[in-house]
ZAMARPA-557188 format. One line per field, with one value per residue (C-alpha): residue in one letter; x, y, z. Coordinates in Angstrom, 2 decimals, padded with zeros to 5 digits, m for minus. Layout:
// residues N
residu c(A / ...) .
c1 c(X / ...) .
c2 c(Y / ...) .
c3 c(Z / ...) .
//
This chain:
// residues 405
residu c(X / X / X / X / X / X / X / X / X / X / X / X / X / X / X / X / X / X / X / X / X / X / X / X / X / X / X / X / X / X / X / X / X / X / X / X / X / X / X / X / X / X / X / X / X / X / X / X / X / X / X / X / X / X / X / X / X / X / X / X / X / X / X / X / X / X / X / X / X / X / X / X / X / X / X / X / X / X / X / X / X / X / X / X / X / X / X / X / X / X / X / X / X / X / X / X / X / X / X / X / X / X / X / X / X / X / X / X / X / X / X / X / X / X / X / X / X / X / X / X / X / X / X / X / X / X / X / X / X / X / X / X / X / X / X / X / X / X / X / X / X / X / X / X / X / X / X / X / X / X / X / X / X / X / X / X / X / X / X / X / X / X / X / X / X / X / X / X / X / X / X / X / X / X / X / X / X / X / X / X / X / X / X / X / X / X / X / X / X / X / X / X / X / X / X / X / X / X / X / X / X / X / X / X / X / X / X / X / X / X / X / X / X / X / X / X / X / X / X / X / X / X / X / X / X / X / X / X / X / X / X / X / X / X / X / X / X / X / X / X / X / X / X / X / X / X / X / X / X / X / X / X / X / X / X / X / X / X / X / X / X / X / X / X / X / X / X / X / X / X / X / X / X / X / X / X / X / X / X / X / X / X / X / X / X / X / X / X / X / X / X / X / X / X / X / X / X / X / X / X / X / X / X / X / X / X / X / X / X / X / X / X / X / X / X / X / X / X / X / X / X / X / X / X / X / X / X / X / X / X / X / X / X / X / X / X / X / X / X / X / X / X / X / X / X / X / X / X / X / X / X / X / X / X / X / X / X / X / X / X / X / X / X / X / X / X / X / X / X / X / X / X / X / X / X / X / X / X / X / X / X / X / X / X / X / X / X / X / X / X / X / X / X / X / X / X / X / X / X / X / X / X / X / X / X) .
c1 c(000.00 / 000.85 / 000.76 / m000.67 / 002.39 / 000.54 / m002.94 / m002.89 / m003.29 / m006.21 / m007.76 / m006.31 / m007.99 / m011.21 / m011.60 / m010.18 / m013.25 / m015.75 / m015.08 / m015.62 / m019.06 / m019.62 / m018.90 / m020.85 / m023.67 / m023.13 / m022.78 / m025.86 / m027.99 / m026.77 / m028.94 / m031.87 / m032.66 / m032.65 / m034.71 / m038.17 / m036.17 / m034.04 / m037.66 / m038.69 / m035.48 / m035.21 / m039.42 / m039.72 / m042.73 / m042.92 / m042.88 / m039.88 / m037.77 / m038.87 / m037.63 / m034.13 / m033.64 / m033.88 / m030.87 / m029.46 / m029.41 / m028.24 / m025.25 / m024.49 / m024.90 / m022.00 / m020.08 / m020.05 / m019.41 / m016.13 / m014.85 / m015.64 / m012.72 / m010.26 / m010.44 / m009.16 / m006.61 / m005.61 / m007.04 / m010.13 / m007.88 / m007.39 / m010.83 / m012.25 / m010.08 / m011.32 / m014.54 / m014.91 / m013.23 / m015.26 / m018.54 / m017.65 / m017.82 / m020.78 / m022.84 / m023.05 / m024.49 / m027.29 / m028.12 / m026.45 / m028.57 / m031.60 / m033.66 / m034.31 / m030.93 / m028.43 / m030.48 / m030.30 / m026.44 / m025.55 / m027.79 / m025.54 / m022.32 / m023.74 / m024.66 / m021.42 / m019.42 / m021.55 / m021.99 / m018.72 / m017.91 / m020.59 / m018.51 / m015.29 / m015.67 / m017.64 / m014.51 / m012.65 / m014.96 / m015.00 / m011.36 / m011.08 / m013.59 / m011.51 / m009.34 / m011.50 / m013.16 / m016.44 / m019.02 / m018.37 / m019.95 / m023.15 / m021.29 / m019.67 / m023.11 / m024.18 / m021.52 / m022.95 / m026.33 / m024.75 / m023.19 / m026.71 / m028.36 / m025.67 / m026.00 / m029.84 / m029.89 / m028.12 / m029.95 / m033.09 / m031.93 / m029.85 / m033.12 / m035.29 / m032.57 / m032.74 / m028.99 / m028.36 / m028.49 / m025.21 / m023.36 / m024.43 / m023.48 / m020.37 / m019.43 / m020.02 / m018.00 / m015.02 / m015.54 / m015.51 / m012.13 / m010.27 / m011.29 / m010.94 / m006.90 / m006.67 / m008.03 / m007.24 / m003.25 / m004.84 / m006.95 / m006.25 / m003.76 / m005.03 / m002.86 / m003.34 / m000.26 / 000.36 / m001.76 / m000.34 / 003.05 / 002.42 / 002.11 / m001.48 / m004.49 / m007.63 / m010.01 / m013.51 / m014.95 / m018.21 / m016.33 / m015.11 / m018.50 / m021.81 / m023.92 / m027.02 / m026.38 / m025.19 / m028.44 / m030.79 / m028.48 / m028.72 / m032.58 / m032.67 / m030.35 / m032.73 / m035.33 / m033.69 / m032.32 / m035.71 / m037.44 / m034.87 / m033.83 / m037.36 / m037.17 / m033.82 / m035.81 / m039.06 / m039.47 / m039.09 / m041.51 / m044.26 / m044.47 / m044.09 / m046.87 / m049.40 / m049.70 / m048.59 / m045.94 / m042.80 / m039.62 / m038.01 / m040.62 / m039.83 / m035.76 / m037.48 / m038.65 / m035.78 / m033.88 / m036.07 / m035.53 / m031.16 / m031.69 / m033.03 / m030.89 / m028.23 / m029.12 / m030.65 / m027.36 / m025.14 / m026.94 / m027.12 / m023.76 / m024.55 / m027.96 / m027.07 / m024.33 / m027.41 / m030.24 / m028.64 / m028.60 / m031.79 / m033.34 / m032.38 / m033.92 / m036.84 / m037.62 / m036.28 / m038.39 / m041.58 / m041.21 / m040.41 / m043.28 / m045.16 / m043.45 / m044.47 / m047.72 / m048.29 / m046.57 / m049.17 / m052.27 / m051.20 / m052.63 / m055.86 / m055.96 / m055.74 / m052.09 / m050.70 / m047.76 / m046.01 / m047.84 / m046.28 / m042.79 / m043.08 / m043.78 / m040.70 / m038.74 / m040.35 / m039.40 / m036.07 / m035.62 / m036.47 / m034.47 / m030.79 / m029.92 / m030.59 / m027.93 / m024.91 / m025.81 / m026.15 / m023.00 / m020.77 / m021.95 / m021.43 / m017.68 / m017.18 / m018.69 / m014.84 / m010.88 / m010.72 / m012.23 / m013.90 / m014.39 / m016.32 / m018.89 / m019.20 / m020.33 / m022.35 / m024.44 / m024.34 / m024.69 / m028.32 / m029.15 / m029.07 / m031.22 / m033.65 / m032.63 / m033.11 / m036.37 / m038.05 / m038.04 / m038.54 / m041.95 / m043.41 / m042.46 / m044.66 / m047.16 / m048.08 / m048.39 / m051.54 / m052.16 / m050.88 / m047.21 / m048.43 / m050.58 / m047.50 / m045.40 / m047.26 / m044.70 / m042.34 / m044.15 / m044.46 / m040.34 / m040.09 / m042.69 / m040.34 / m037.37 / m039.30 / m039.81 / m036.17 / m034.74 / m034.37 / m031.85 / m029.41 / m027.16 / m024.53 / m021.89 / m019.00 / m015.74 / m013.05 / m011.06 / m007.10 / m007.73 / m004.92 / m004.54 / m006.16 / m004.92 / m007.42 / m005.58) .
c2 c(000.00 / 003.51 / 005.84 / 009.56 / 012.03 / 014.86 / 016.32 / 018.18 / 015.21 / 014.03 / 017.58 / 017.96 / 014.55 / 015.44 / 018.74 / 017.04 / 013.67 / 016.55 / 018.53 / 015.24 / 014.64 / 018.27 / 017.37 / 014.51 / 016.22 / 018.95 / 016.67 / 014.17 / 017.32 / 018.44 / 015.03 / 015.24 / 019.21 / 018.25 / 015.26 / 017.45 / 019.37 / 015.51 / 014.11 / 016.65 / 016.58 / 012.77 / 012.37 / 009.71 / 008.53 / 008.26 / 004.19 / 004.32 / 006.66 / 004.27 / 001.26 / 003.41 / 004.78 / 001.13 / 000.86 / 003.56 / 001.58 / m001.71 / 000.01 / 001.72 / m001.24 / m003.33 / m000.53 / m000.85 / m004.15 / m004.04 / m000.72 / m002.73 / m005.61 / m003.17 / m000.38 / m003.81 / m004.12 / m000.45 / 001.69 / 004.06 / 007.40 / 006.17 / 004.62 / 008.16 / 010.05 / 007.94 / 007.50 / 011.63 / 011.80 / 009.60 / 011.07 / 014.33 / 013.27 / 010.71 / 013.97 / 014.80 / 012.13 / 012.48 / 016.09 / 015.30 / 012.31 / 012.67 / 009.75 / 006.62 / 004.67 / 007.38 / 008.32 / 004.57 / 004.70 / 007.56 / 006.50 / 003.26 / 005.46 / 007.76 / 004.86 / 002.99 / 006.53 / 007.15 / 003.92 / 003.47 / 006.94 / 006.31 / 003.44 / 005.00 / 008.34 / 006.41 / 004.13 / 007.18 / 008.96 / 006.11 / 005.93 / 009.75 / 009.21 / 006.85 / 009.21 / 011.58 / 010.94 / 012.01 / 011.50 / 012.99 / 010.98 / 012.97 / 016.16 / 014.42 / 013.50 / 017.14 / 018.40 / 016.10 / 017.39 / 021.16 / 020.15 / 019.22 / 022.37 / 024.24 / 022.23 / 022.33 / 026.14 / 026.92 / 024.60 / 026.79 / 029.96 / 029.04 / 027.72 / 030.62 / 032.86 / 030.13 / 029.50 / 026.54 / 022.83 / 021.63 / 025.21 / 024.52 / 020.85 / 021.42 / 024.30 / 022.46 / 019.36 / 021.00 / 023.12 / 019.58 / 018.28 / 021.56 / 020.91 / 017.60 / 018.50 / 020.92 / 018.38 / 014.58 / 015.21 / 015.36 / 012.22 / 009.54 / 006.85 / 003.31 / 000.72 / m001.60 / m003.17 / m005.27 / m008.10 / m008.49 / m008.44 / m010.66 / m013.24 / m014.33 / m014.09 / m011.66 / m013.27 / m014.26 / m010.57 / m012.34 / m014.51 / m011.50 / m009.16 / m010.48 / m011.03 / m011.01 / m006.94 / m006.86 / m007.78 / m005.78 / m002.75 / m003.81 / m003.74 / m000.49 / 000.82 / m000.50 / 000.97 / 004.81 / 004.35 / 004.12 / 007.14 / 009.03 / 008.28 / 008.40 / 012.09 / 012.54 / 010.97 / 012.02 / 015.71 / 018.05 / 016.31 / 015.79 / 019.23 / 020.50 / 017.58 / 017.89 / 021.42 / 022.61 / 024.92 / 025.35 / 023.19 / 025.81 / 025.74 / 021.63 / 022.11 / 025.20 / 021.28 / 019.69 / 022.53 / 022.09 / 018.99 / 019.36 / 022.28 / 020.16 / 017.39 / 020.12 / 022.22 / 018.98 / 016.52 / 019.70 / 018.77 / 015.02 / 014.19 / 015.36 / 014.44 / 011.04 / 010.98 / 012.16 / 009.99 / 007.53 / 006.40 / 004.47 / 006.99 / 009.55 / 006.25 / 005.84 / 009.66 / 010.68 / 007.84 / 009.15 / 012.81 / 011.34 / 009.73 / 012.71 / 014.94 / 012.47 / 012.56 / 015.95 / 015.55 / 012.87 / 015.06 / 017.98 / 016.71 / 017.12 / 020.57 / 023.66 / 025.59 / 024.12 / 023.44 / 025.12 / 022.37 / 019.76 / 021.59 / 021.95 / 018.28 / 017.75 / 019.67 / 018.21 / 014.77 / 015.97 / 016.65 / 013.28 / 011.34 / 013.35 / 011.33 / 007.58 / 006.80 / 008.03 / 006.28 / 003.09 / 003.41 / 004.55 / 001.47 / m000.78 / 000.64 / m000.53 / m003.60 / m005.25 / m003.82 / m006.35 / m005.49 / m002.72 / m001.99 / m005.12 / m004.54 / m000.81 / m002.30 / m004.59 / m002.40 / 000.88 / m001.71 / m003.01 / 000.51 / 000.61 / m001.40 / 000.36 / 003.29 / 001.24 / m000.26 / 002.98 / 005.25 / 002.51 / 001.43 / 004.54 / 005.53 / 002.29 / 002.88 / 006.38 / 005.21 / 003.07 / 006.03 / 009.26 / 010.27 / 011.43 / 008.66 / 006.17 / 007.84 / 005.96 / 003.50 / 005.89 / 005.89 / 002.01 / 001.77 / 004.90 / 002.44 / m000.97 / 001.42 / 002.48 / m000.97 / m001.49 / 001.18 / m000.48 / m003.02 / m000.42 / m000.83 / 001.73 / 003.14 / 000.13 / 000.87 / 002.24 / 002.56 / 002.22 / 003.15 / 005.81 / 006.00 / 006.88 / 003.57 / 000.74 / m001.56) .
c3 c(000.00 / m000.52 / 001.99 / 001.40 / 001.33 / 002.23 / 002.91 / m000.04 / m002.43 / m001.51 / m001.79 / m005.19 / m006.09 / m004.56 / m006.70 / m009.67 / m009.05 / m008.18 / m011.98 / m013.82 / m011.42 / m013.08 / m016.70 / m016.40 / m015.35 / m018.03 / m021.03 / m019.90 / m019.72 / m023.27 / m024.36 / m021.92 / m022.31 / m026.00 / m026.03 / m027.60 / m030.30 / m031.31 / m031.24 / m033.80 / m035.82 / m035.93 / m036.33 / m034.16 / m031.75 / m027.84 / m028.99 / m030.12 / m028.59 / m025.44 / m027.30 / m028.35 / m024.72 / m023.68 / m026.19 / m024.96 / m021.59 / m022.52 / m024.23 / m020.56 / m018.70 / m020.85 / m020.81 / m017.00 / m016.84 / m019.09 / m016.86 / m013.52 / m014.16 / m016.28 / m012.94 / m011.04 / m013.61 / m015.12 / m012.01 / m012.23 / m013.45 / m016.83 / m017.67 / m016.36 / m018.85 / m021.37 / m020.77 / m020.14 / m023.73 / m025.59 / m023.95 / m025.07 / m029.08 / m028.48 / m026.93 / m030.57 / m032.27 / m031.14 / m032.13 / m035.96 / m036.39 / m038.58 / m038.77 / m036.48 / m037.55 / m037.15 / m033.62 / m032.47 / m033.60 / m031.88 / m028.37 / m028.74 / m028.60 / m025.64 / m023.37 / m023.48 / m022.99 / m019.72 / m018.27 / m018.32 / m017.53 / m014.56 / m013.06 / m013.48 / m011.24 / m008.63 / m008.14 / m007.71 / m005.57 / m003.26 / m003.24 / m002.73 / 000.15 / 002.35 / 002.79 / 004.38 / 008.31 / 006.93 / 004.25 / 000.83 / m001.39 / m001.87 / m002.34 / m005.79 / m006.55 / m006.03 / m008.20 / m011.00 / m010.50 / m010.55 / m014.06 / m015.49 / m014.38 / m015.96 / m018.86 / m019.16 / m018.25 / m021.31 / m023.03 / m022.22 / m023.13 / m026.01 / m027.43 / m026.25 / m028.21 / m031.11 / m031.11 / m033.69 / m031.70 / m033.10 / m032.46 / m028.75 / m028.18 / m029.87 / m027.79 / m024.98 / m026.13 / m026.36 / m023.29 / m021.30 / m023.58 / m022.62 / m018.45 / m018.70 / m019.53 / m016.40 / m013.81 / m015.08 / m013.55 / m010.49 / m010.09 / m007.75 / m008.83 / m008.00 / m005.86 / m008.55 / m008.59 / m005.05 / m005.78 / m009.19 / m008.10 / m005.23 / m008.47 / m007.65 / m009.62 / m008.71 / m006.11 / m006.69 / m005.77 / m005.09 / m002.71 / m000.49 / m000.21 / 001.81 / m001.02 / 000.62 / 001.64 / m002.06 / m003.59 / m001.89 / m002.22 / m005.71 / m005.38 / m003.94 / m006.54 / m009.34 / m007.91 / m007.43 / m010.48 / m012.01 / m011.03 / m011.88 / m015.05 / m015.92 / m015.19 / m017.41 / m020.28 / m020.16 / m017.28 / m020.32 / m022.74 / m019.89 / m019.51 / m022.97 / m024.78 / m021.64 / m021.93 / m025.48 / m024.20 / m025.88 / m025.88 / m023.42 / m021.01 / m020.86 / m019.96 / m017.21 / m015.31 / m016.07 / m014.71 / m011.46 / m011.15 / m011.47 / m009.20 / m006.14 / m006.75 / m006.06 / m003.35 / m001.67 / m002.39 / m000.76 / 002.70 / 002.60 / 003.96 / 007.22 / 007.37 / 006.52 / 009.75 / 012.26 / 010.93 / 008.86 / 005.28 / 005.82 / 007.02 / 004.31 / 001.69 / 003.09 / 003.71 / 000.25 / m001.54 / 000.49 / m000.63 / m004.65 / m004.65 / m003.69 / m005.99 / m009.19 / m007.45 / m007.93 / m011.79 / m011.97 / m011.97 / m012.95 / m016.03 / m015.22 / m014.58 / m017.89 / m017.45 / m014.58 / m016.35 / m013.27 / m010.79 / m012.82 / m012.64 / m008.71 / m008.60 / m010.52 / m008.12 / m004.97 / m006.81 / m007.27 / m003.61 / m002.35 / m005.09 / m004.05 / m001.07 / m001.85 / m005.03 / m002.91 / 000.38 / m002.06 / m004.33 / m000.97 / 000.97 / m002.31 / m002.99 / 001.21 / 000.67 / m000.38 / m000.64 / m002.93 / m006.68 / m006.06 / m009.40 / m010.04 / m006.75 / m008.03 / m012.20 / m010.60 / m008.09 / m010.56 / m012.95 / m011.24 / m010.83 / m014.60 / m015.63 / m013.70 / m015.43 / m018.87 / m017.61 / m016.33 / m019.25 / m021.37 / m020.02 / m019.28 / m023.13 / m024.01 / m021.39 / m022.87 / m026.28 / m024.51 / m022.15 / m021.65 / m020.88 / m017.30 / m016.42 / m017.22 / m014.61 / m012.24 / m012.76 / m010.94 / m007.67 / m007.28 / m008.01 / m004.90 / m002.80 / m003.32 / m002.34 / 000.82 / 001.82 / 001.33 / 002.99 / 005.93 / 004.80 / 003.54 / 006.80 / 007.85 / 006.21 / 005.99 / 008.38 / 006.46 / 009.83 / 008.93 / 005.30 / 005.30 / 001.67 / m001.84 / m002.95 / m003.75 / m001.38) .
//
């Protein structure tokens, strides 16, 4: 093991993790603010944009579980740089593409960037997080959720001042390439090396974690997951096709939505230390399901598109705290392959993330896009009856280090 040289590297590496959380954010919301005027561009239906977004999530969840075993191998600091490099082009496919094929193509692209992009800076975040004596892992998550509002801000008003689509996303590409440079000398190097040169082979990372807490952190995860990449996918069109309002007015709710996610996810870390992570689960999944509530039958009333935003943001607010609790306890579960127990957790959570958008995009085609969110408040009630099993934050007593082992 390597022993920290100083207290100033693991601050550098904690800013350095926190601005990729950020361009994560940022890029993701350059697709998700976007999603109405792609629609439009591309011509395709609620149908199938659910049945590419479920594409869209397969191609994230390999791309997770090919990053989980090459972290164990290569460490997490050169998968991030990749993965934040190859997100940055694949952020543009989307907006060039102009028909069903080229949109399915580019989706394909996306995923894999951010899924394993998605493993990646968790791995280092966790990493980055042993070496502090108190929770930070919801502060990186904040940080992501400050990157989307950035990102879906300008989104709004570069629309509302009719800037071109492509002019914007490739601004915004290169603007991540360029930071990307300043920061990626200063991310956490991985102790990668000691079990390799010890001559043995990797252990069975199943073997090493209690599988039992895995699963249902797993469940929980798939669950979270869920709701909110159901409000990713589908916030902005809700508002904009239940209430014929314009295609700014739908990134206004997404921009809700990032903003409590932000402002909420810059409190949780203590929170979680008085009450517990439980605790912030089961309370968070209570108020999301209220919020979607609200989103829910907002429908029903003439111009109350700004009902349905507020029950975006209130839906925002309960979602902030859960993922981090999850992915902090998963990364504690093992010293050994933590790469691997991060894929396959993140990796559950994902296919929440694929299933959720998915089905409410082929529920409304039977329904209406607000009365398929419904699915969203049964995924925050399975998490509720979860949240008790999410147990306390592991021991990371005698980690000393920002090294893997």
């Amino acid at each position: 093991m390597t022993n920290r040289t100083d207290d100033a590297q693991p601050r550098r590496a904690r800013i350095a993790v926190t601005v990729v959380f950020a361009l994560n954010g940022f890029l993701a919301a350059m697709w998700v603010a976007h999603i109405p005027v792609i629609t439009d561009r591309t011509g395709v239906s609620h149908e199938t944009l659910g049945g590419l977004l479920l594409l869209l999530g397969g191609s994230a969840f390999v791309g997770m579980q090919l990053c989980g075993p090459l972290i164990d191998r290569f460490g997490s600091r050169p998968l991030t740089i990749i993965a934040v490099s190859v997100l940055a082009v694949a952020v543009l496919g989307p907006v060039l593409a102009t028909g069903t094929v080229s949109l399915a193509l580019a989706m394909v692209a996306f995923g894999f960037a951010n899924g394993g992009l998605d493993v990646s800076m968790n791995s280092q975040a966790v990493v980055v997080e042993q070496a502090y004596p108190r929770p930070i892992m919801s502060a990186f998550h904040a940080y992501f959720s400050v990157g989307s509002m950035i990102g879906s801000a300008i989104v709004a008003l570069t629309l509302w001042v009719d800037v071109g689509v492509v002019a914007t996303v490739v601004g915004a590409a290169i603007f991540a390439v360029v930071v990307l440079a300043l920061v990626a000398p200063q991310l956490s190097v991985d102790d990668v090396a000691a079990t390799q040169l010890s001559g043995q082979t990797q252990p069975r990372w199943w073997h090493r974690v209690d599988r039992s807490r895995l699963v249902l952190l797993a469940i929980v995860a798939f669950a979270l997951m869920l709701a909110e990449g159901t409000a990713y996918d589908w916030s902005a069109l809700q508002v904009v096709e239940t209430f014929n309002v314009p295609d700014a007015s739908g990134a206004i709710a997404f921009f809700a939505f990032s903003a409590a996610m932000t402002v909420t996810r810059f409190v949780i870390d203590p929170i979680a230390a008085a009450i517990g992570p439980a605790a912030v689960v089961r309370i968070g999944a209570a108020i999301g399901a209220i919020g979607m509530a609200i989103v829910v039958v907002s429908a029903n009333f003439d111009d109350a598109q700004w009902i349905a935003t507020a029950g975006w943001l209130i839906f925002g607010i309960g979602l902030a705290g859960g993922i981090p609790q999850i992915f902090t306890a998963a990364g504690n579960l093992s010293p050994v392959a933590s790469g691997q127990v991060i894929s396959a957790v993140v990796g559950c959570g994902y296919l929440g993330m694929l299933a959720g958008p998915a089905v409410v995009g082929l529920l409304s085609h039977l329904t209406s896009l607000s009365s398929a969110l419904v699915v969203v408040i049964v995924a925050l009630g399975v998490a509720l009856a979860f949240a008790g099993q999410v147990n306390k934050r592991a021991s990371t007593t005698g980690s000393s280090s920002i090294q893997l082992s």
